[in-house]
C-alpha positions in Angstrom: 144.1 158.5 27.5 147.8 159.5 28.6 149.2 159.4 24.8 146.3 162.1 24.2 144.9 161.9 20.7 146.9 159.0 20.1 146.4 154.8 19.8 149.0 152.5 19.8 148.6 148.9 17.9 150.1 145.8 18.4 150.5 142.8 16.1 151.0 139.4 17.9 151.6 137.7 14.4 152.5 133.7 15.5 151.5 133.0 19.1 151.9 129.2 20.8 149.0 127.8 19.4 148.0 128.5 16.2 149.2 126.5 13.3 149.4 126.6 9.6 146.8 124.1 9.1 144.6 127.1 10.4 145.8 129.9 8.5 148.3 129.0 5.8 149.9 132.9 6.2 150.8 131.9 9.6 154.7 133.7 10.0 156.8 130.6 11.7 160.7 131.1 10.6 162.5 134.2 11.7 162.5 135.5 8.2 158.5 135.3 7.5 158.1 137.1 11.3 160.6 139.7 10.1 158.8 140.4 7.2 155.3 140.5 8.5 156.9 142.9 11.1 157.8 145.1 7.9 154.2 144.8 6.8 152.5 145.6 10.3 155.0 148.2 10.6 153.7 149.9 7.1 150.2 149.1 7.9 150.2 151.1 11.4 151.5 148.7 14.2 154.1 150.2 16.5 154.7 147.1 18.5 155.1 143.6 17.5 154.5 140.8 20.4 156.8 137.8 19.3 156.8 134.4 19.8 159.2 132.2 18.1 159.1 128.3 16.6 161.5 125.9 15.9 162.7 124.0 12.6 159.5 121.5 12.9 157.3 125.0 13.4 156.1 123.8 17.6 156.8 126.6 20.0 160.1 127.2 21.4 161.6 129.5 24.4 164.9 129.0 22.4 167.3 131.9 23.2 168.9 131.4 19.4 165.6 131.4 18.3 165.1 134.6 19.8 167.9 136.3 18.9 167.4 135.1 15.3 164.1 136.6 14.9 164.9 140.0 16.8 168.3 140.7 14.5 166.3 139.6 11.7 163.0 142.2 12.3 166.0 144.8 13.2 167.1 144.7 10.0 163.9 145.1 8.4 161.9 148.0 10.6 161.9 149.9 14.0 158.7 148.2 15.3 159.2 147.9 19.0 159.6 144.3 19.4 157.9 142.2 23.1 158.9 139.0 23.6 156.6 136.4 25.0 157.8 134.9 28.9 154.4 133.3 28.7 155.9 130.7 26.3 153.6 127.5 25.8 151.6 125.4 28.0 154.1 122.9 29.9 156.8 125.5 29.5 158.6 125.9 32.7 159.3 129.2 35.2 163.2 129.4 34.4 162.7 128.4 30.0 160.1 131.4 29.8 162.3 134.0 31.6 165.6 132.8 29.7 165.1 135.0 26.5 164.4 138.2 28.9 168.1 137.4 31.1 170.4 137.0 28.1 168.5 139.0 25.2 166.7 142.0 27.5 165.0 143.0 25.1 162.7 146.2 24.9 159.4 144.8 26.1 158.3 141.4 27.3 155.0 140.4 28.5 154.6 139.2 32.0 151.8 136.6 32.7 149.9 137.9 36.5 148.3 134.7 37.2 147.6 131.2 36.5 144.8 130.4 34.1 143.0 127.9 32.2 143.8 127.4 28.7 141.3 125.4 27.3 141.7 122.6 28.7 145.4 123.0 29.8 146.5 126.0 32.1 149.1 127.7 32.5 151.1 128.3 36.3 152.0 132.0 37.5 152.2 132.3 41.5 152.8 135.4 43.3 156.5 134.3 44.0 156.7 133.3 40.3 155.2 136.7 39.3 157.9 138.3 42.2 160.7 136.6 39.9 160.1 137.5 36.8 159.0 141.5 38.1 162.6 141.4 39.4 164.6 140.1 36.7 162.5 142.7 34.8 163.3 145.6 36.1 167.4 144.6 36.4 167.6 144.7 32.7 165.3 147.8 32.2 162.6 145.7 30.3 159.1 147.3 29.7 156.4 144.9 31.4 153.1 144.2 29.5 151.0 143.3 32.4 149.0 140.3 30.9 146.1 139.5 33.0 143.1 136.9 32.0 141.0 136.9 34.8 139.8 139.9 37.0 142.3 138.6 39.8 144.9 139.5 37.9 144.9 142.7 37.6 144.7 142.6 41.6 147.5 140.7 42.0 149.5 142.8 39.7 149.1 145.7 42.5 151.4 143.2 44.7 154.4 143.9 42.3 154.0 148.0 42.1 153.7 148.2 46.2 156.4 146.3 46.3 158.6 148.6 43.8 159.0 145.3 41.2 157.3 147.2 38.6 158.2 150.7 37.8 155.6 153.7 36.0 154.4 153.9 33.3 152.5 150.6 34.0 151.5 149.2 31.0 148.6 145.9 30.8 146.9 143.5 28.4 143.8 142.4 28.8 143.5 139.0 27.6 140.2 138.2 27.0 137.6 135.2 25.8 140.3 132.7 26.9 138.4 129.6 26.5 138.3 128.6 30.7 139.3 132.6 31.4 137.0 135.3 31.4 134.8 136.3 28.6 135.0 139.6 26.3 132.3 142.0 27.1 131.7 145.4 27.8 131.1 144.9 31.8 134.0 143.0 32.4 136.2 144.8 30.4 135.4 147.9 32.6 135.6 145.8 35.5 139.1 145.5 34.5 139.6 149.1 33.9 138.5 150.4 37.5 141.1 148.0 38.9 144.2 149.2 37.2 146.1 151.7 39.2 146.2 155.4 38.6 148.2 156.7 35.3 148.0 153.0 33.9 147.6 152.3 30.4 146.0 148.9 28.9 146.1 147.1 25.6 142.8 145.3 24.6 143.3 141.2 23.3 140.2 139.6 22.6 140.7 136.2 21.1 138.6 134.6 18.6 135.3 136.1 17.4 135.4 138.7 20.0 138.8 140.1 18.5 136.6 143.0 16.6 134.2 144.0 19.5 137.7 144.2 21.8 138.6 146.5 19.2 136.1 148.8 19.6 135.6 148.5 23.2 139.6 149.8 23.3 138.7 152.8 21.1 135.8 153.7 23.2 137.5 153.4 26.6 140.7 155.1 25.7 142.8 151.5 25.2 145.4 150.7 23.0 144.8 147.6 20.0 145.8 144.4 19.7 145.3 142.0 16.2 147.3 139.1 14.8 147.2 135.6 14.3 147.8 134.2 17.5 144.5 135.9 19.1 142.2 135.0 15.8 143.3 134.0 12.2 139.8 135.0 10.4 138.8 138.9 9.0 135.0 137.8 9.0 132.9 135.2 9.6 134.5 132.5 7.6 137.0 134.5 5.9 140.9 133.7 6.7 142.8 137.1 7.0 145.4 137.2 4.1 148.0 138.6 6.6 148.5 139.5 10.0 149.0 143.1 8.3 145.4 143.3 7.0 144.2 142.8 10.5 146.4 145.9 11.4 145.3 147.9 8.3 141.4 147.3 9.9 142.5 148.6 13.1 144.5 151.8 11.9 141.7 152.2 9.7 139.1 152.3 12.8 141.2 154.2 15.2 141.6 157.3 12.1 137.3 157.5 11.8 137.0 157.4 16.0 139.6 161.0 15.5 142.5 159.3 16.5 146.8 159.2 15.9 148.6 155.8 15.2 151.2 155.9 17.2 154.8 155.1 16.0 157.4 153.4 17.3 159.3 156.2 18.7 155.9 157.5 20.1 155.8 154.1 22.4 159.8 154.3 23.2 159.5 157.8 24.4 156.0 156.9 26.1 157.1 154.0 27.7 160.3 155.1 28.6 161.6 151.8 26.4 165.5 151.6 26.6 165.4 151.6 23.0 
C-alpha cells in the first residue's frame, strides 16, 4: 500500500438512485449533505463523493447545485470533496463534465466505460473518456478512475499512454452493479493485476456485497468506500441511521486490521490534490 500503514475512507452519502422512500436519512438538500459531511468527517471519512438533487429531490448535474453544496460542506469541514461526472442515467457527455469546467473542484470521478445499469446503461467511449481526461487535467482535478467491468480498467491504460491522466493514478472499483460485474474475491484481484504500477484503488461494492468489499480492500491493501448511494442497510434488514454509522463500521474495521485513518490533508498531500 503506497500510504503505508494508512486507509483512506470515502462516503458517497446521496448517489443518483437512491431515494428517501428507501432510507428516510437519505442527505438530498445542500444543507443535509453538508452536515452528513461534518458527521463522516468526525466518524473517519477523508473524502466525500458528492452528488447533488434538485428542489423535487431527482438528480441534477446543476452547476448552482454544485456550488451550493461544495460552499455549504466548506463551511462545515475539510473533507476532500469528489464530484460525480457520472451524473444519472440519460444524462448527457457535455451536462456531466459542466460542474468539473466551471467549479474544478478537487476530485471528480471519471466513468472508464459504458455499462449496464440495471436495466439502463450508461455511455463512456474512448473519445468520451479522451474528453473528459483532458478537461481533467486543464483544471488540475484529481481523477477517481471508476471502472465496472474488467475492461475498464484496460481502457483506462489508453488515457495514461497518452499523458491524459497524470500519477498518482487513483481508481474505484465499482462492483455488484446489477448487469456489471459481481463482487468477489477473484475478480476483484483480477482487477488489481490490471492496474498500472504505483496505482492506488478504492473498493465500492453495492448492495449486500458492500461489507465483503470492505474487507476484501483491507486485505488487499485498498482504500474504503460506504454511503448511501452503494447500500442503505447496516445488516440484513436493518436501515443504517446515517451514512456516518456506515463510516464509523469501516474506521472501526480498518483500526483492528493495524491500520491509520487517513485525514484529509493525508489524501491532499497523497494525491497531490490542489487543495
Amino acid at each position: 500500500m503506497a500510504m503505508d500503514g494508512s486507509i483512506v475512507i470515502t462516503c458517497a452519502c446521496t448517489g443518483a438512485e437512491t431515494t428517501k422512500e428507501q432510507n428516510p436519512a437519505l442527505p438530498i438538500t445542500p444543507d443535509e449533505v453538508a452536515r452528513t459531511a461534518e458527521e463522516c468527517r468526525a466518524a473517519g471519512a477523508a473524502i466525500l463523493h458528492v452528488h447533488v438533487r434538485d428542489e423535487a429531490g431527482k438528480p441534477t448535474q446543476s452547476v448552482a447545485r454544485f456550488r451550493e453544496a461544495i460552499e455549504a460542506v466548506r463551511r462545515k469541514t475539510d473533507i476532500v470533496v469528489e464530484i460525480t461526472t457520472g451524473g444519472a442515467v440519460g444524462d448527457t457527455a457535455e451536462e456531466r463534465l459542466r460542474p468539473v469546467k466551471e467549479l474544478e473542484p478537487e476530485m471528480a470521478s471519471l466513468d472508464c466505460g459504458t455499462v449496464n445499469f440495471g436495466n439502463e446503461y450508461i455511455v463512456n467511449t474512448l473519445p468520451t473518456m479522451r474528453e473528459f481526461a483532458a478537461e481533467f487535467r486543464a483544471r488540475k482535478v484529481r481523477a477517481t478512475l471508476e471502472c465496472f467491468d474488467l475492461g475498464h480498467v484496460y481502457a483506462s491504460h489508453y488515457l495514461i499512454r497518452e499523458n491524459l491522466i497524470e500519477a498518482p493514478f487513483h481508481y474505484g472499483f465499482v462492483m455488484n452493479v446489477p448487469g456489471a460485474v459481481p463482487y468477489d474475491t477473484a475478480n476483484l484481484n483480477a482487477f488489481i493485476r490490471a492496474l498500472p504500477a504505483g496505482a492506488d484503488f478504492t473498493v465500492m461494492g453495492i448492495g449486500r456485497s458492500s461489507l465483503p468489499a470492505q474487507y476484501g480492500a483491507i486485505a488487499n491493501g485498498g482504500w474504503i468506500r460506504v454511503g448511501f448511494e452503494d447500500n442503505v442497510f447496516y445488516s440484513k434488514g436493518v436501515l443504517a441511521k446515517s451514512n456516518a454509522e456506515l463510516v464509523e463500521r469501516a474506521a472501526r474495521l480498518s483500526r483492528e486490521a493495524g491500520l491509520k485513518i487517513a485525514t484529509p490533508g493525508d489524501v491532499r498531500k497523497y494525491l497531490k490534490l490542489k487543495g
